[in-house]
DSSP file (Angstrom, degrees, kcal/mol; ACC not computed):
  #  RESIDUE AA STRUCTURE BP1 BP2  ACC     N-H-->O    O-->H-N    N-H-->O    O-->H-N    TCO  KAPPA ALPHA  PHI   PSI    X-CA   Y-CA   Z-CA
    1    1 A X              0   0    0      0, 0.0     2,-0.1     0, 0.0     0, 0.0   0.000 360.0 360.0 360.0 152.2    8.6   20.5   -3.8
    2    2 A X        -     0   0    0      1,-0.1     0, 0.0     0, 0.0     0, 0.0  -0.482 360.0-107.3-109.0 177.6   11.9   19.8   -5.2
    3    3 A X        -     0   0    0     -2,-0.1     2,-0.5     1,-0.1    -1,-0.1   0.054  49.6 -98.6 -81.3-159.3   12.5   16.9   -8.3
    4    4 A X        -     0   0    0      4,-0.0     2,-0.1     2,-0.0    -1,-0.1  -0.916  35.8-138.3-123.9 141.5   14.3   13.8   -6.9
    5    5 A X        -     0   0    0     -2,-0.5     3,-0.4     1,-0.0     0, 0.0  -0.422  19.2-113.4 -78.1 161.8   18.0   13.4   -7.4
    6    6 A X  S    S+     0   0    0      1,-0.2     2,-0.1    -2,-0.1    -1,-0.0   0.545 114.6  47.6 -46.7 -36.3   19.9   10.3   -8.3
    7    7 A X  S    S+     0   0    0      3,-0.0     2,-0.5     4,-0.0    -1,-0.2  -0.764  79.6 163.1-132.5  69.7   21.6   10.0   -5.1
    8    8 A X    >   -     0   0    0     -3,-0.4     3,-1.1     1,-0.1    -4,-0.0  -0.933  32.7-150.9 -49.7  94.2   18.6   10.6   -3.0
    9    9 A X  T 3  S+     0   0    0     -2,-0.5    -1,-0.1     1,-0.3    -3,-0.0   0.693  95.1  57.2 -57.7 -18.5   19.3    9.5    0.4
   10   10 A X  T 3  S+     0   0    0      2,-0.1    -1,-0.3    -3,-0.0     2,-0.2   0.464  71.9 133.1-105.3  34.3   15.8    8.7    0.9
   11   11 A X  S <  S-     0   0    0     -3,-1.1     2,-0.2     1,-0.1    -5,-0.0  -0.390  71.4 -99.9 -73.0 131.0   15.7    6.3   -2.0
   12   12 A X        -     0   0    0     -2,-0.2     2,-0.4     1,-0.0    -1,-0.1  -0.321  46.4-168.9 -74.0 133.1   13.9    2.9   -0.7
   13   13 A X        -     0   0    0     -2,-0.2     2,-0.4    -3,-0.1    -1,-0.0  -0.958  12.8-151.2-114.9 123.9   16.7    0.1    0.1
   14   14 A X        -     0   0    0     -2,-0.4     2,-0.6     2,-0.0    -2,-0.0  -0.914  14.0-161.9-103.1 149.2   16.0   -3.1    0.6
   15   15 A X        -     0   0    0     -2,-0.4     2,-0.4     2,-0.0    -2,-0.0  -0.893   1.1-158.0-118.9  97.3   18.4   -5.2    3.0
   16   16 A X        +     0   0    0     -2,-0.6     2,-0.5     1,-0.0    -2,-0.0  -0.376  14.9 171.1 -75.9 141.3   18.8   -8.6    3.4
   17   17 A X        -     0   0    0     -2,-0.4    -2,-0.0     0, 0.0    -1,-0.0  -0.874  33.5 -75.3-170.8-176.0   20.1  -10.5    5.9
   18   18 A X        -     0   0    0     -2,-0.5     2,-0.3     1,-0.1     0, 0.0   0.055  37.5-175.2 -58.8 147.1   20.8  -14.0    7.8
   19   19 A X        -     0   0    0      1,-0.2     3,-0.2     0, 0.0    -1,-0.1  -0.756  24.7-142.9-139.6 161.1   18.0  -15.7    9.5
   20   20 A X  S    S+     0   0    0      1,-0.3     2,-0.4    -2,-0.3    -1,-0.2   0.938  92.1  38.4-111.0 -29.9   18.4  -19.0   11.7
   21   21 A X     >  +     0   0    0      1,-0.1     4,-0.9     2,-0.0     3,-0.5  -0.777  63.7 178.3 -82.2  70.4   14.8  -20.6   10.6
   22   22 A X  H  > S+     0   0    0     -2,-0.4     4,-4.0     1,-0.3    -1,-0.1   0.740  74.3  46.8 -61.9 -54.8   14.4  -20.0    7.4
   23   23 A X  H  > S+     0   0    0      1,-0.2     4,-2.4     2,-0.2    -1,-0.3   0.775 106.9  55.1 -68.4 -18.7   11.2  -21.9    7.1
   24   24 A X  H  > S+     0   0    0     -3,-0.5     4,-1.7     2,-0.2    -2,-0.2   0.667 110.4  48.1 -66.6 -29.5    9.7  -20.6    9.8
   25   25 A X  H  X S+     0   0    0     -4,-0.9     4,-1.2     2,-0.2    -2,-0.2   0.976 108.5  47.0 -60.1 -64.1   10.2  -17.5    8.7
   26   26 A X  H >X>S+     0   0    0     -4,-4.0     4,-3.0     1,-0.2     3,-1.5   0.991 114.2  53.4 -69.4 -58.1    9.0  -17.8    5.1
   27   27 A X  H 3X5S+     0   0    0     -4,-2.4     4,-3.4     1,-0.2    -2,-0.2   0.751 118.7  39.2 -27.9 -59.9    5.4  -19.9    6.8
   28   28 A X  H 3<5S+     0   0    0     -4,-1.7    -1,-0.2     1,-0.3    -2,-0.2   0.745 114.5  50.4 -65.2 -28.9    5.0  -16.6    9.1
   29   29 A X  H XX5S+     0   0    0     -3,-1.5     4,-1.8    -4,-1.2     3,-1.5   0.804 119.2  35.8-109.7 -57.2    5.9  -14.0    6.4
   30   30 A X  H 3X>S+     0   0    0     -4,-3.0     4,-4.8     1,-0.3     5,-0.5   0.957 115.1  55.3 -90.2 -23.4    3.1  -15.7    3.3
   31   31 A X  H 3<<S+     0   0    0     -4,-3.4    -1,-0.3    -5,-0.6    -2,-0.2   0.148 108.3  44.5 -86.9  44.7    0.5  -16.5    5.9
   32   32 A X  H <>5S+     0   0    0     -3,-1.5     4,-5.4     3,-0.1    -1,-0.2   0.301 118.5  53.0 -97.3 -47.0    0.7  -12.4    7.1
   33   33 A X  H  <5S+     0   0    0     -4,-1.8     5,-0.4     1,-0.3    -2,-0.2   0.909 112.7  38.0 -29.3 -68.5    0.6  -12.1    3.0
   34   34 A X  T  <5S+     0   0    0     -4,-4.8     3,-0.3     2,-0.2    -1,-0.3   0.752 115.7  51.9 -70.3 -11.5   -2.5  -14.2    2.5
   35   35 A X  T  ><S+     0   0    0     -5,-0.5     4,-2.6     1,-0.3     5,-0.5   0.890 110.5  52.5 -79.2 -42.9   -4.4  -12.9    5.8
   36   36 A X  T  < S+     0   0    0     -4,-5.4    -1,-0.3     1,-0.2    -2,-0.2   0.563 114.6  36.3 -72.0  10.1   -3.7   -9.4    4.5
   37   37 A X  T  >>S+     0   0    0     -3,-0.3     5,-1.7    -4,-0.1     4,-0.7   0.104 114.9  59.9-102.4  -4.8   -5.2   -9.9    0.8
   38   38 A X  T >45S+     0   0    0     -5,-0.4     3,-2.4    -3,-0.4    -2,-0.2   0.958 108.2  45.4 -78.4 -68.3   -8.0  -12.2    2.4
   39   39 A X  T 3<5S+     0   0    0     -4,-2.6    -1,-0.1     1,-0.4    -3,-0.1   0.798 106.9  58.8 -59.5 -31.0   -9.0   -9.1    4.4
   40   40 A X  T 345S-     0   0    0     -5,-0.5    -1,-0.4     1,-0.1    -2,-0.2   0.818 129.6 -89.9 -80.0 -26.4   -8.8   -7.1    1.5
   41   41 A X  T <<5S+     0   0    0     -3,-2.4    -3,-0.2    -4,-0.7    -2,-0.1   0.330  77.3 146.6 133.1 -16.3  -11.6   -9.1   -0.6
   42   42 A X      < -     0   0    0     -5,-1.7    -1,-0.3    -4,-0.1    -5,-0.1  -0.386  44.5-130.0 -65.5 119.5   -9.0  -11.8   -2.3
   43   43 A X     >  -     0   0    0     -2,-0.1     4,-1.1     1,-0.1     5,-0.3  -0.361  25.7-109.9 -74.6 158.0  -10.2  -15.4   -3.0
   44   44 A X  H  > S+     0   0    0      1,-0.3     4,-2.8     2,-0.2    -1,-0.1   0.973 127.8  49.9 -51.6 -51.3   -7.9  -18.7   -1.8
   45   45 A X  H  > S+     0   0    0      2,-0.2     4,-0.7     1,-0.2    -1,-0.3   0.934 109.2  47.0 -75.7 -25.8   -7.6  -18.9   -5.8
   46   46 A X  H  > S+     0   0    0     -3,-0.2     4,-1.4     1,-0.2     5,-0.2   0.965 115.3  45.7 -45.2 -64.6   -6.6  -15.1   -6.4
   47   47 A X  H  X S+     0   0    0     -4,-1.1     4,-1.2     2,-0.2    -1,-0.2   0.691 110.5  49.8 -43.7 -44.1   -4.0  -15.3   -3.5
   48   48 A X  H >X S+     0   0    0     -4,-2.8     3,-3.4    -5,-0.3     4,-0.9   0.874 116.0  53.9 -71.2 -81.0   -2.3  -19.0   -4.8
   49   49 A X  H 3X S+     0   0    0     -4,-0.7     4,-1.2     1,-0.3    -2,-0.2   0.581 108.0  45.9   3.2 -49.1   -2.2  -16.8   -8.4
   50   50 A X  H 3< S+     0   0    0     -4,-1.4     6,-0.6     1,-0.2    -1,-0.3   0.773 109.9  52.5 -99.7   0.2   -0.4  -14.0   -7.0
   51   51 A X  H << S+     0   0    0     -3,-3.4    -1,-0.2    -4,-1.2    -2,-0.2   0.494 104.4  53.9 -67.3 -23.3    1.8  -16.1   -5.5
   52   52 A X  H  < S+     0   0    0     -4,-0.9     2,-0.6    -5,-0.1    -2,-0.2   0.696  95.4  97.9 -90.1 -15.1    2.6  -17.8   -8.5
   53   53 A X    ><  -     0   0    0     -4,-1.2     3,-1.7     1,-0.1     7,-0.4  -0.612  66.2-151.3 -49.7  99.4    3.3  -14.3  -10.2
   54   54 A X  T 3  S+     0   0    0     -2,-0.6    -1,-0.1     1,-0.2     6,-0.1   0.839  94.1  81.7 -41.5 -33.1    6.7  -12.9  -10.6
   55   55 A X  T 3  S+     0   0    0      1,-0.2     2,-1.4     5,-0.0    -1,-0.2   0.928  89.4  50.4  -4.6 -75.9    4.4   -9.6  -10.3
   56   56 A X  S <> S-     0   0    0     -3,-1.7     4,-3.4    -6,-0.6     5,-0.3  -0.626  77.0-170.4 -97.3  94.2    4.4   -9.9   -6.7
   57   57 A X  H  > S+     0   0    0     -2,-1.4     4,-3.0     2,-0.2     5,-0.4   0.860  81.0  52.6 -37.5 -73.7    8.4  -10.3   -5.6
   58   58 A X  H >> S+     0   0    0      1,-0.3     4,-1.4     2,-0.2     3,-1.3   0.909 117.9  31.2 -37.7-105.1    7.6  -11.2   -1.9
   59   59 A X  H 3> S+     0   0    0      1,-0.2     4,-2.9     2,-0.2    -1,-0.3   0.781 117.6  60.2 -30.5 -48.9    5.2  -14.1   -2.3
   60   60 A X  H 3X S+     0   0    0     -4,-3.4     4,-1.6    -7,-0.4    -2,-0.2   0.836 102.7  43.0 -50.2 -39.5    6.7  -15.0   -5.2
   61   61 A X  H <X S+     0   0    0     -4,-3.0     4,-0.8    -3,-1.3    -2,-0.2   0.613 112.3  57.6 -80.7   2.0   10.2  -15.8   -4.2
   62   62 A X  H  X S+     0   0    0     -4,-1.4     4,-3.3    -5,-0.4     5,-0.4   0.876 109.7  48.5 -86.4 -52.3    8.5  -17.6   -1.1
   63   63 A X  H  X S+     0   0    0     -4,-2.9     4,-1.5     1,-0.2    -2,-0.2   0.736 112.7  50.3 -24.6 -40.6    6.6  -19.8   -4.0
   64   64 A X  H  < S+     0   0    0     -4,-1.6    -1,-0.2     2,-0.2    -2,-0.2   0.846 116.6  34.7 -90.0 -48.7    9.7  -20.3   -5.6
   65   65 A X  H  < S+     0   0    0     -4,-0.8    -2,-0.2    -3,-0.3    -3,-0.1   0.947 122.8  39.7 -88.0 -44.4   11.4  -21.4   -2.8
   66   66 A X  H  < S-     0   0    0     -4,-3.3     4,-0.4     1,-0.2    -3,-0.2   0.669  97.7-124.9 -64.9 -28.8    8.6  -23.5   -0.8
   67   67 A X     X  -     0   0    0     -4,-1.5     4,-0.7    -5,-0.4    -1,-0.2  -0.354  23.3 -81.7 120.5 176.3    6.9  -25.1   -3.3
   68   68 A X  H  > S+     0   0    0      2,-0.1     4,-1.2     1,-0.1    -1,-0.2   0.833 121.5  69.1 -90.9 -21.3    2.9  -25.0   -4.2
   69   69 A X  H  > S+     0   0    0      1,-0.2     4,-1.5     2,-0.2    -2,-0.2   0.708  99.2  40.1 -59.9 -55.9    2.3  -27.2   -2.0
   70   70 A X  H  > S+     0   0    0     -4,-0.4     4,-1.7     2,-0.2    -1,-0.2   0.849 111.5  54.3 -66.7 -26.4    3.1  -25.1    1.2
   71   71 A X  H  X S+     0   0    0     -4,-0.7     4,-2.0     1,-0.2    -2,-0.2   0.882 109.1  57.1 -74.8 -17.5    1.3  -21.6   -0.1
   72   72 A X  H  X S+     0   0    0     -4,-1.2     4,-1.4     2,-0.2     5,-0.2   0.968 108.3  49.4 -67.0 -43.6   -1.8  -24.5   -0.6
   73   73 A X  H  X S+     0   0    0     -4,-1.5     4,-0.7     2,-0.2     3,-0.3   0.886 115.7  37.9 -50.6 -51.8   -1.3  -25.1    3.1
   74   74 A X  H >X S+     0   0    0     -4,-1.7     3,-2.6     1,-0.2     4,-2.4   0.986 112.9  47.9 -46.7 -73.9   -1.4  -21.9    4.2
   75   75 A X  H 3X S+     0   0    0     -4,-2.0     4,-0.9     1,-0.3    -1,-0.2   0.618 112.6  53.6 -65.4  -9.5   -3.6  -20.3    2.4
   76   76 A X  H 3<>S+     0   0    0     -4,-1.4     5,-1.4    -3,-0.3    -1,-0.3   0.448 108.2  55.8 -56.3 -15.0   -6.1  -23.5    3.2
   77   77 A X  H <<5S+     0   0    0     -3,-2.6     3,-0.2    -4,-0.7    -2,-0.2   0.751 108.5  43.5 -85.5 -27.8   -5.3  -22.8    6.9
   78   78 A X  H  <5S+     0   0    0     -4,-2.4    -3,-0.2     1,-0.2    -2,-0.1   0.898 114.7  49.1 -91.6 -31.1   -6.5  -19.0    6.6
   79   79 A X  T ><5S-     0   0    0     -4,-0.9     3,-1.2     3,-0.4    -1,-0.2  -0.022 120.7-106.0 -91.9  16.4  -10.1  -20.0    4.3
   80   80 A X  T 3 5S-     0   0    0      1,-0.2    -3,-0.2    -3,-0.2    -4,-0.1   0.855  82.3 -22.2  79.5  11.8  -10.8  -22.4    6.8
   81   81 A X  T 3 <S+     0   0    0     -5,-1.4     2,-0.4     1,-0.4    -1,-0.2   0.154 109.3 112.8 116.9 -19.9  -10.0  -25.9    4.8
   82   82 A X    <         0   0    0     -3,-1.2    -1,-0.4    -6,-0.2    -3,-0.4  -0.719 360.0 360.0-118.2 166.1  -10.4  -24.7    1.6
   83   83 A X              0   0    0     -2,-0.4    -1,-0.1    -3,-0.1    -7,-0.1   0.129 360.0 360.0-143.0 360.0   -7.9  -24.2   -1.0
């Protein structure tokens, strides 16, 4: 196995681009988040946590941009009512 270059072509790229519901988007996109660390063993309060963490880019810029107030929704919509 060879070292990695600089100019890797298989070097991971992220791409943004324009979306026509934006909020719709981000709701579908953190409640995939929170069902996938719910499955994993994660409690309603880890998940709001790691959503308030710059850690975790993804969840975080949805935090940032939605407020706490929707990731509460969600992630009460995935525990069943509780938050």
């Amino acid at each position: 196995m060879k070292d990695l270059a600089k100019d890797d072509p298989f070097e991971l790229v992220g791409v943004g681009y324009p979306i026509a519901i934006a909020e719709e988007t981000d709701r579908q996109t953190a409640r995939c988040v929170i069902e996938e660390y719910a499955l994993t063993g994660f409690s309603a309060a880890d998940i709001l946590e790691l959503f308030e963490s710059p850690i975790y880019g993804l969840p975080h810029a949805i935090h940032r941009r939605r407020g706490s107030e929707f990731v509460k929704e969600l992630v009460g919509e995935v525990f069943g009512g509780t938050k």
